[in-house]
Each structure stands twice: as C-alpha cells, then as structure tokens.
C-alpha positions as CSV (number, residue, x, y, z in Angstrom):
1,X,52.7,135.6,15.2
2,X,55.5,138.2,14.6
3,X,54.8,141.4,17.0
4,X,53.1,143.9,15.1
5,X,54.6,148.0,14.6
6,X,51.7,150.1,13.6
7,X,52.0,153.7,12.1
8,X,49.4,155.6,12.7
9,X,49.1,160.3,12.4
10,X,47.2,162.9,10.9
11,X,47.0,162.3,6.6
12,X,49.7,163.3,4.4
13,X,51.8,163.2,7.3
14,X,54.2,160.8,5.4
15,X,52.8,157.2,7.1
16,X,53.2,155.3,3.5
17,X,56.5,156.9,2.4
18,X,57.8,155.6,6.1
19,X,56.4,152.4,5.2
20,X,57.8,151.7,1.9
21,X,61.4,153.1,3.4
22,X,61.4,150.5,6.3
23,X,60.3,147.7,3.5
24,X,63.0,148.8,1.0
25,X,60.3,148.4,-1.7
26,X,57.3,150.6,-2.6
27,X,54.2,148.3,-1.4
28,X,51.9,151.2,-0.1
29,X,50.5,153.9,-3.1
30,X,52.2,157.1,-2.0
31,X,50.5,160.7,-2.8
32,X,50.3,164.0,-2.5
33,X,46.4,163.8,-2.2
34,X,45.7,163.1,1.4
35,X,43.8,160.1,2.5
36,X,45.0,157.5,-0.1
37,X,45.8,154.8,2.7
38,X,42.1,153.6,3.9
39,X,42.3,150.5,5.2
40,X,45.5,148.7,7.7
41,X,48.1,147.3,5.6
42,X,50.5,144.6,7.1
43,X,54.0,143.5,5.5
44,X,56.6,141.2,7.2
45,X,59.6,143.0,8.0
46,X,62.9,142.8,10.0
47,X,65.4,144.3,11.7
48,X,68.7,143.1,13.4
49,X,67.6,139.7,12.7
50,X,64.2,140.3,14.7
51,X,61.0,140.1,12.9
52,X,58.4,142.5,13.0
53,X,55.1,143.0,10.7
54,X,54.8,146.2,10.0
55,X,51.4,147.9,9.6
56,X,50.4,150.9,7.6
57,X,47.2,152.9,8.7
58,X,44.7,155.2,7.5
59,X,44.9,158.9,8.2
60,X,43.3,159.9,11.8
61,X,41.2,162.6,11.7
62,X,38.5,164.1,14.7
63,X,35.4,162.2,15.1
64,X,33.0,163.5,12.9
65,X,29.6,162.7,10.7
66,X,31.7,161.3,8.0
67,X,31.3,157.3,7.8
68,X,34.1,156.6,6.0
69,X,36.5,158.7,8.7
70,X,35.1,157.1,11.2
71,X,35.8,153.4,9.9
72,X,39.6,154.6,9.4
73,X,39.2,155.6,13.0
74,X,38.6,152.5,14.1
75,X,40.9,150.8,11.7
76,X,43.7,152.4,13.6
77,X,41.8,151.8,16.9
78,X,42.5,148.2,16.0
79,X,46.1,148.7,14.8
80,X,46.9,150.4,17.9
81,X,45.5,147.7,20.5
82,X,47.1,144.8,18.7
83,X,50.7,146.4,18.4
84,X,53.5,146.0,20.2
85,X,55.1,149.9,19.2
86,X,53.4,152.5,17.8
87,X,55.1,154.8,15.5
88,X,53.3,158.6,15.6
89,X,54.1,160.4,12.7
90,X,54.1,164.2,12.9
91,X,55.4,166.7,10.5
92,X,58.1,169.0,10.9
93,X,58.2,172.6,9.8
94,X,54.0,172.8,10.7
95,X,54.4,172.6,14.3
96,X,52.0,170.4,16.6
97,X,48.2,170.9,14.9
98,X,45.3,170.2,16.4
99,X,44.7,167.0,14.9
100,X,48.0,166.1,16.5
101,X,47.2,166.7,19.9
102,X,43.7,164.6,19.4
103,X,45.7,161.6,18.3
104,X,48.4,162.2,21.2
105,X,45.6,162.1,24.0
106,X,44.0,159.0,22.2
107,X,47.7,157.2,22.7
108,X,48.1,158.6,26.2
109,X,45.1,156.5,27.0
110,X,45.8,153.7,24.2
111,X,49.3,152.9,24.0
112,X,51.3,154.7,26.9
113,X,54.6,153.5,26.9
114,X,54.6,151.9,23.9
115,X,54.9,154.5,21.4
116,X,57.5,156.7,18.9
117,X,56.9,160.2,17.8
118,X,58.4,160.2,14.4
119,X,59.3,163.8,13.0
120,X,58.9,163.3,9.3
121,X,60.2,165.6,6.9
122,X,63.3,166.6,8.9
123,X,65.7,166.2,6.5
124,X,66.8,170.1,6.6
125,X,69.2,171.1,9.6
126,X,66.9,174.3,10.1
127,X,63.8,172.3,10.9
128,X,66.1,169.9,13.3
129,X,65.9,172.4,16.0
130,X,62.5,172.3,16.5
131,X,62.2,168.9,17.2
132,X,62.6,169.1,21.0
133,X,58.6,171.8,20.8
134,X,57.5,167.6,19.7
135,X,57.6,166.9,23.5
136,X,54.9,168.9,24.1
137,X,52.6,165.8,22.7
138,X,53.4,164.1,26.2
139,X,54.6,160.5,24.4
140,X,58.6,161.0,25.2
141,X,61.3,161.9,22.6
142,X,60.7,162.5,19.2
143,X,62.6,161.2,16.3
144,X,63.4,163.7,13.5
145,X,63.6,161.1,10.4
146,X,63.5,161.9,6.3
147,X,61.4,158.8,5.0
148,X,62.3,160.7,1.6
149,X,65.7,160.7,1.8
150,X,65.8,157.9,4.7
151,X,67.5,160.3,7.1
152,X,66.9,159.1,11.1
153,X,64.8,155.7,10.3
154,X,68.0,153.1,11.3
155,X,67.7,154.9,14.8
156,X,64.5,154.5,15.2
157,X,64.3,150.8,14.2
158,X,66.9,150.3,16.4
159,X,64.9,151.7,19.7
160,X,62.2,149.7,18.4
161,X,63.8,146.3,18.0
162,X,65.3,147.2,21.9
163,X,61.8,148.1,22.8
164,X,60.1,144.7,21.6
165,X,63.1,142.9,23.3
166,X,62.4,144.3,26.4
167,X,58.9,143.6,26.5
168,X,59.7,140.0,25.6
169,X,58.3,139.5,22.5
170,X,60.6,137.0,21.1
171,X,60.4,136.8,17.1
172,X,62.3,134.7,15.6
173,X,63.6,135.4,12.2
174,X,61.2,132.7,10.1
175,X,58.3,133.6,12.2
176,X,56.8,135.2,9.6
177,X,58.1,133.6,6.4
178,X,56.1,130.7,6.4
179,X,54.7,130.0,3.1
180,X,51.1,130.0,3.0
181,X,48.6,127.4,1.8
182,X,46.7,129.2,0.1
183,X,46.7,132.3,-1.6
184,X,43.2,134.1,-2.7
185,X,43.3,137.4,-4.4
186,X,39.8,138.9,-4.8
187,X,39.2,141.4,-7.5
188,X,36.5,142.5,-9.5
189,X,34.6,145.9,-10.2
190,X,34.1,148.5,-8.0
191,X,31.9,147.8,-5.5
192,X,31.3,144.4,-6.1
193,X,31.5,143.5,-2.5
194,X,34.9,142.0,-2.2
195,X,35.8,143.7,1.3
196,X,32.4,142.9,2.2
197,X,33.4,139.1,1.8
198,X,36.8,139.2,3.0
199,X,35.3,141.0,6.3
200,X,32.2,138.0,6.2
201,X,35.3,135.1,5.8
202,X,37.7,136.5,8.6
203,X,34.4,137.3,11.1
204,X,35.8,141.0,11.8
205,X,35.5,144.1,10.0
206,X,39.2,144.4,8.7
207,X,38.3,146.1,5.9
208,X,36.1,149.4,5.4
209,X,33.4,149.0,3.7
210,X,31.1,151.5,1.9
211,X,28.5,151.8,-0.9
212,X,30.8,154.5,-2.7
213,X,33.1,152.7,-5.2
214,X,36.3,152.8,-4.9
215,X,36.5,152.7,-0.7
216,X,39.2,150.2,-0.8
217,X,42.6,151.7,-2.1
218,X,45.2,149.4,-2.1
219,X,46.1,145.2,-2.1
220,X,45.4,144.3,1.4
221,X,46.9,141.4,3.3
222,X,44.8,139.2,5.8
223,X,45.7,136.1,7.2
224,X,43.0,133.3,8.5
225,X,42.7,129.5,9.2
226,X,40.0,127.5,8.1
227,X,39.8,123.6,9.0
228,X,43.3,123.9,10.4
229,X,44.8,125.1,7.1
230,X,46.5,128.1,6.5
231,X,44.9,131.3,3.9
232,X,45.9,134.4,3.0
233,X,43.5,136.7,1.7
234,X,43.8,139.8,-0.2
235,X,41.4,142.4,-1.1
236,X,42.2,144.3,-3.6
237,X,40.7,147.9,-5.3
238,X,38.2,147.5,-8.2
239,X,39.9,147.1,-11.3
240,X,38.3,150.0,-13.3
241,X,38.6,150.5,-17.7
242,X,41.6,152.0,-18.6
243,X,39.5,154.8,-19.9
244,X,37.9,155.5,-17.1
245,X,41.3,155.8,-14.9
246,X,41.5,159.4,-14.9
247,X,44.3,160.3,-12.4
248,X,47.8,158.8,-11.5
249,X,47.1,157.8,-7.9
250,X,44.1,155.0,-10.0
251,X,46.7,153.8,-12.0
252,X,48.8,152.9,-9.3
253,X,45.4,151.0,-7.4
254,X,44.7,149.3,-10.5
255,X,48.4,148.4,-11.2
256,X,48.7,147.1,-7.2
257,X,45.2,145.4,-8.2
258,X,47.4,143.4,-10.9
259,X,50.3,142.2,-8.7
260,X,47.9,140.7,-6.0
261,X,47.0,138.8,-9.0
262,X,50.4,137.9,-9.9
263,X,51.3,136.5,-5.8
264,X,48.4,134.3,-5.4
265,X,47.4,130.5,-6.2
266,X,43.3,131.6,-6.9
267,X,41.8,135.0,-8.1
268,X,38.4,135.1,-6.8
269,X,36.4,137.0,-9.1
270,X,33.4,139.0,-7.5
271,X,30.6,139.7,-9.9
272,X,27.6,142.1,-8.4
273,X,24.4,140.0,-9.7
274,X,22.5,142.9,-10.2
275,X,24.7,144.4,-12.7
276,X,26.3,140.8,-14.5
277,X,28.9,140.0,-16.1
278,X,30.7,143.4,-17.9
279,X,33.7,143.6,-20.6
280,X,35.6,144.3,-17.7
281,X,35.0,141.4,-15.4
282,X,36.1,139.0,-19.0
283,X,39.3,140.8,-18.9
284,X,40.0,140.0,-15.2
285,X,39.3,136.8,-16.0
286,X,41.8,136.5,-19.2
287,X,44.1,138.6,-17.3
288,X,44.2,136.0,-14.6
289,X,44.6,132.9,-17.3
290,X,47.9,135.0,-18.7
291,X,49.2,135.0,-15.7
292,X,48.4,130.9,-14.9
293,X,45.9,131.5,-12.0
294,X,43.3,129.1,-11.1
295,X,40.1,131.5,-11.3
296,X,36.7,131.1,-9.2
297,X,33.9,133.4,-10.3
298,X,31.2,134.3,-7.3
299,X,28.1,135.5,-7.7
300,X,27.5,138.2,-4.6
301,X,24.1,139.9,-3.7
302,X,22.7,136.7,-4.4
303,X,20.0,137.5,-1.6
304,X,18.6,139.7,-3.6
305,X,17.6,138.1,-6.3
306,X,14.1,136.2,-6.7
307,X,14.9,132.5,-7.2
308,X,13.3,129.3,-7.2
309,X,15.1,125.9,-7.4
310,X,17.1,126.0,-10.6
311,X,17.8,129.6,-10.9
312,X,21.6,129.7,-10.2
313,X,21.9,126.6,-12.8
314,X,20.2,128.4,-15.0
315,X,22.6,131.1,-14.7
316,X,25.0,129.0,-14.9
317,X,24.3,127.8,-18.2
318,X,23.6,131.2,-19.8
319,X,26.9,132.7,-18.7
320,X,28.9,129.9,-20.2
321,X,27.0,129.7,-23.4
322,X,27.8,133.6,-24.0
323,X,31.2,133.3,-22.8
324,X,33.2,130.3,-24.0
325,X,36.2,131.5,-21.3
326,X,33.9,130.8,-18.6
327,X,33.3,127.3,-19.8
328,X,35.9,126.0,-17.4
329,X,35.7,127.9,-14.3
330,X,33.8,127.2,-11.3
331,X,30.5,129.4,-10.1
332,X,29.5,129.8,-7.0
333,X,26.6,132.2,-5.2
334,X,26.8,133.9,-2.1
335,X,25.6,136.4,-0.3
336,X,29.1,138.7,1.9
337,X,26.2,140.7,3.7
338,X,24.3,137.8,5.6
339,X,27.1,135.3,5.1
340,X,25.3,133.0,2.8
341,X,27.9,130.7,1.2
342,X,31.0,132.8,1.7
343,X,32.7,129.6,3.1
344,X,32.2,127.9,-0.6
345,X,34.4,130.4,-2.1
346,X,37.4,128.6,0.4
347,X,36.6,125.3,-0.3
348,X,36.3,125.7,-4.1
349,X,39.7,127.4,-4.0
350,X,41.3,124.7,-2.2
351,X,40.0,122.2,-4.7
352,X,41.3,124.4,-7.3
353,X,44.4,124.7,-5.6
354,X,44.4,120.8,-5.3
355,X,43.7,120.7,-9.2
356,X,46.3,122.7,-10.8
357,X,49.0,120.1,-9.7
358,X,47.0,116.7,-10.6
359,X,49.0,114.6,-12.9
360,X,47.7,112.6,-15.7
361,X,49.5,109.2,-16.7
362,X,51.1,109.4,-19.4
363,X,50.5,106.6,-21.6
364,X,46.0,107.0,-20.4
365,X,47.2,111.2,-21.9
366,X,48.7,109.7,-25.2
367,X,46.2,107.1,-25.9
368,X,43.2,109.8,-25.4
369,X,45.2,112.3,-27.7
370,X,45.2,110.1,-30.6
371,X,41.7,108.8,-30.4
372,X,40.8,112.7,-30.3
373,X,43.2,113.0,-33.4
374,X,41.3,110.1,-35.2
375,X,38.3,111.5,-34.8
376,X,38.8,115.1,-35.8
377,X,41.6,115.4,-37.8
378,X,43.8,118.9,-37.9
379,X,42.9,120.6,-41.1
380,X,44.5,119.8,-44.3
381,X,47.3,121.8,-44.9
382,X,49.2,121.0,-48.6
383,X,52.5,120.0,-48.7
384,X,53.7,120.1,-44.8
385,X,50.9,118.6,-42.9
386,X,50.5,118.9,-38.9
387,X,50.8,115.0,-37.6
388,X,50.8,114.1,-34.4
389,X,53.7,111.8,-32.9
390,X,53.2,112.1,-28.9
391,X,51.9,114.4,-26.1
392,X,52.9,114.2,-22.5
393,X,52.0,116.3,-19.7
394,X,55.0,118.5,-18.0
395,X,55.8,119.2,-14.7
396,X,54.2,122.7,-14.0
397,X,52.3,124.8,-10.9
398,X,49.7,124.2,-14.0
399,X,48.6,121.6,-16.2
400,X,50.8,122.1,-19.0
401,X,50.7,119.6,-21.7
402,X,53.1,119.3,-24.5
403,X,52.5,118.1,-27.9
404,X,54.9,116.6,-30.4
405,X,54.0,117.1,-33.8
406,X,55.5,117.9,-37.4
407,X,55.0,121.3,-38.6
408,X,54.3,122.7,-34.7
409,X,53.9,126.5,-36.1
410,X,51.3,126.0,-38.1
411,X,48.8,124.5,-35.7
412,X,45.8,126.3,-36.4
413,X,44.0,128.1,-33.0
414,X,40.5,126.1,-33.6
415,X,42.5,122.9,-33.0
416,X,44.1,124.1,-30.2
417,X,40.6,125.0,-28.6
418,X,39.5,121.4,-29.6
419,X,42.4,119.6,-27.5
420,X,41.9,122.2,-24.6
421,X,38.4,121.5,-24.7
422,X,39.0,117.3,-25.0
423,X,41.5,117.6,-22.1
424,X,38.6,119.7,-19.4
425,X,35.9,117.2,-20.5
426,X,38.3,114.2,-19.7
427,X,40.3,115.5,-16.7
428,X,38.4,117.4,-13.7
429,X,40.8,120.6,-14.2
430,X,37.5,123.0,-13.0
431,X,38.9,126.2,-12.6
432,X,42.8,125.7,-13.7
433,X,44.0,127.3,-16.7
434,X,45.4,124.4,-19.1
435,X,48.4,125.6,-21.5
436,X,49.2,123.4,-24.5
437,X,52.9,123.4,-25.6
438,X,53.2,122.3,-29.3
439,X,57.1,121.1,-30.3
440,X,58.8,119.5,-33.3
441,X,61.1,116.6,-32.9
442,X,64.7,116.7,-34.3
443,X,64.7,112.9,-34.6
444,X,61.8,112.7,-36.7
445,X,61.5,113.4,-40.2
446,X,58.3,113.7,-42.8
447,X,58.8,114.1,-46.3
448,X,62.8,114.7,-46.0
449,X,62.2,118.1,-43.5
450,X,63.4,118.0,-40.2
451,X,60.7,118.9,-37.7
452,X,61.4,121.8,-35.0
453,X,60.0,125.0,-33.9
454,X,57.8,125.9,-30.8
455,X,54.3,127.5,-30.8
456,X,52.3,127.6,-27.7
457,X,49.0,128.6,-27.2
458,X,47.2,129.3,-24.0
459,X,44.0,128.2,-23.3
C-alpha cells in the first residue's frame, strides 16, 4: 500500500480545506462550525509522480469525559501510527494555544521526526513574521501555507515527497489506482448501524460509533479483502428528509451521502428492525435503481428481536407484499454488534455484482418475450397498436433489454412492469435493477406509418 500523510490539529484549524487543496477537488465537507470531520478520511493522491494517500482527521481536543472526543482521539491515534508524515496544522494570527501544545507533546512521543507544522491561514504578509514563535512546539520548522488561497502547499508537498524518499518508502505511481472489485456503499437512516457494520466487517474500529444520530459526517473510504478478493467499503452519513435538513453543513452530508452512491457497484441498505421500513429508506432504495445500482437491503439489530424458525421469511414476505420495489432485491439479517451474519452482506454483494453483467441468449430472450406477448397482450389502443417485432438484451454494467415494437411511445407503464416482472421471474437478476429500452424500427412499417421513437422506462 501507498504510504499514508495524515493531518491531524486542534478543530477549525483548517485540516479539510488543506485536504481538498492537496486533492484539487472538494472531497471533505468544509465549515465554519468546528468539529465537522469525525471520523479518518483517506484519498489517493500524488505528487512528483509519487503516490501518497492522504488522510483527513478529526479535530484533537484534551482528553475528557466526552465519548465521542475521545473516539476522534483515538481515530487520529491510529492515523498518526500508520503514517509515514504527519502534517500539524496550527493557525496563524492566534498564536500557539493550549490545545496546541497537548497535540505537540503527543507527536514528540508519537511521530518524532516524522512530522510538518503547517501554519494555516498565512496568506497575509503581517502574520508571516510570526511564523518562526511555531518553533516553540519542538517539531522543527513550520510551514506558513494559505489552503484558501493555496499559498505555501507546493513547498510543503515537496519536503514531504523528499521525506518519504528518504525513508524509502517506494510508491509507485499506480500503486494506488488499482480498480477495485467491489464497491459497497452503505447508507440508510440515521443510526441504523452502518458504521457499526463496516467496523464488524473490517475487525477494527475505523469508524466512530455512537447511539446519537448523525455521529458519522462524511462518505468514508475503507479498504478490506475477503476470500482473496478485493472490497472497498464506504460508510456514509444517514440520509435524513429533506425537511428535516435544517442547516447547510446536512446538506452537504446528505449530498456526499448521494455520490458514494453514484461510485459504487452495490448500495447496502441498513434498515434498524426496530423501527422498519420508513418513506425514507424506499427512497434510498429508488434513488439507488436511478442511478443503476445493484441494491441489498439488511436487516440490523436482528438480535433483538424474538424469533422462532420462520420469522425472517415471514418478514420477508410482508415487506415485499407492501412494497412492490422490494420485490426484487435481496434480504438479509444480521446483527453489526455481535457479528451475526455481517459476512452475508459480502457474499450477497458479490453475487449481485456477478449478476448485473449475466447475459441472456438472445434467441432463449426473444422466444420468452413473445410467449409472454401471447399470453397477455399490450392493451388495445385504436388505430396505431403497440406490436412487438423483437427484443434483445444490450451490452450494459446492467441488464438492459431493448424492445422493438411499433408505436414505442405509447407503451403503457402496466406493461412495462409486466415484462420487468416476466424477465426477474425467468432470469436470477436478485438484486440488479433491470431497465427496458422500447425502440421503433425504420425498416418496418404497419398500416403505411413508419415506426420510430424511443421511450424507456426503468424498472
């Protein structure tokens, strides 16, 4: 693995903002409110054609009573054993405080040798000449940097990339660019237990957990093997109403929320079974078919349930009668606190992984699309009726089957639900969403009227 630069200070020193200006791209939410960052947050990254993964941290604060601090705590405890540099950022223009010289005697101890102090929020040639009262900290030279403005952070990347060369660490530039095999967003409510999973599936507590909603902030990035193949997991915050996101800063979680969805192969939706199924774990779900994700729903806090033999098929059942979407997606029940089942949720996404690039011969396809045809015609519509000529299935990341027919706008939404229904209770595509493509042909002619136009409807 790529050697690992961890930023690490006091909140609202300007971690994130650093971040996103050594990315080049906003990836970490950025806010005036201190403590947005929770949990470690790692991104590729490279610099003079050496690779690096870069990690964002928590705010460190003293030990205290507080839970939650202390988890951050040892979040960047973590972050700070594993890197190979440590960037310390301190603000300029408030001096050294006292959380400052905490964090500097924890990395005398921690990382000596090994780390930057970064300035931030030098971009005014006043503040500049106080940089040299930063030695005080005991950690070397500090860098006075602008991660606004971008002022200073070449210099440092460059001292970095020398430092990392001469402690050997030898990266090269596709170290870290592999693609992965798999790809599992999990989302869901608040405080449905999704960190508490992804913690239970990599066997370490990389993400903080709590039983306040809302504890996890941002899409976070984990990367694990199981049976010798490759996953990358990301939590991800709860995906709260619309009406209920109140401030800016929940936007933004809800909108990173969203593009973990977009990057992955499987969302993974968690669903408390204490509370069930709510309006908005369905739009999760629809949300994720839009986009063309294979979708897994798990059932956490199943230990908590009484149960006898056919309970979970019984819930099964239920769920799927009251909500046709579910009808073809997978269920599974687990438990993230004692580990019951979490490794289902990996092998179900694999297979739905596997399933969302099966092909279906053509000519078994065609044959099964007319027999459906016979035996439940498309409604009667006067004077330009909906015929079906062909249907094919089209190379796709999934199942996309096109449908050649006369009149192709005017297939009515019923009988589109009939075919996407036919095709999941012929095919074994459990948990893929199936899209149905409906075209005219050109060639072909009924009553005189040459047949074109698209429609397409998503199942």
């Amino acid at each position: 693995m790529a050697p690992i630069v961890a930023i690490v200070g006091r909140p609202n020193v300007g971690k994130s903002s650093l971040f996103n200006r050594i990315l080049g791209r906003r990836t970490a939410v950025v806010d005036d409110v201190p403590g947005v960052t929770r949990d470690r947050n790692y991104r590729p990254c490279s610099w003079q054609k050496r690779s690096f993964v870069l990690a964002d941290t928590g705010g460190m604060l003293p030990p205290g009573k507080d839970a939650l601090h202390q988890s951050i705590n040892a979040q960047i405890d973590i972050a700070v054993e594993e890197a190979a540099a440590v960037l310390f950022v301190v603000e300029a223009g408030c001096g050294i405080t006292a959380e400052d010289e905490h964090i500097a005697r924890l990395l005398r101890k921690k990382a000596a040798g090994k780390v930057f102090v970064i300035v931030n929020k030098a971009e005014s040639p006043r503040l500049r000449y106080e940089i040299d009262s930063y030695r005080k900290l005991g950690l070397g030279e500090p860098w006075p940097v602008s991660a606004l403005h971008g002022y200073g952070v070449a210099d440092v990347l460059d001292a970095v990339v020398r430092h990392m060369q001469e402690q050997c660490f030898q990266a090269a530039t596709d170290t870290y660019s592999r693609d992965q095999q798999l790809k599992i967003a999990v989302v869901g409510r608040p405080n449905a237990g999704k960190s508490l999973l992804v913690n239970k599936l990599l066997q370490k507590n990389r993400m903080i957990v709590d039983n306040v909603p809302g504890t996890t902030r941002d899409a976070i990035d984990s990367e694990m093997s199981y049976k010798d193949r490759h996953v990358l997991l990301i939590d991800t915050a709860g995906l709260r109403k619309k009406s209920h996101v109140k401030q800016d800063i929940e936007y933004y979680f809800n909108l990173r929320a969203i593009k973990a969805m977009e990057r992955c192969d499987v969302c993974v939706v968690v669903i408390d079974t204490n509370e069930g199924i709510g309006v908005q774990d369905m739009r999760i779900v629809n949300r994720a078919s839009e986009l063309r994700k294979g979708i897994l729903c798990v059932w956490n806090k199943w230990d908590l349930v009484k149960k006898g033999h056919s309970t979970f098929d019984k819930l099964t059942v239920e769920t799927k009668r009251h909500y046709l979407e579910l009808r073809p997606v997978p269920m599974v029940a687990i438990s993230a606190l004692t580990g019951q089942r979490v490794t289902a949720v990996l092998d179900a996404s694999f297979a739905i992984k596997e399933r969302m690039v099966v092909r279906v011969p053509s000519a078994e396809f065609e044959d099964n699309v007319f027999s459906w045809v016979r035996a439940h015609p498309h409604p009667a519509i006067p004077r330009d009726p909906v015929r079906f000529l062909g249907a094919r299935q089209i190379d796709a990341p999934y199942p996309l089957f096109r449908f050649f027919t006369t009149n192709p706008g005017s297939v009515a939404p019923m009988y589109v639900r009939y075919l996407t229904n036919k095709i999941y209770d012929t095919y074994d595509f459990s948990g893929c969403p199936v899209v149905l493509e409906f075209r005219g042909t050109k060639k072909a002619k009924f009553h005189g009227i040459p047949m074109q136009g698209s429609n397409r409807e998503v199942a």
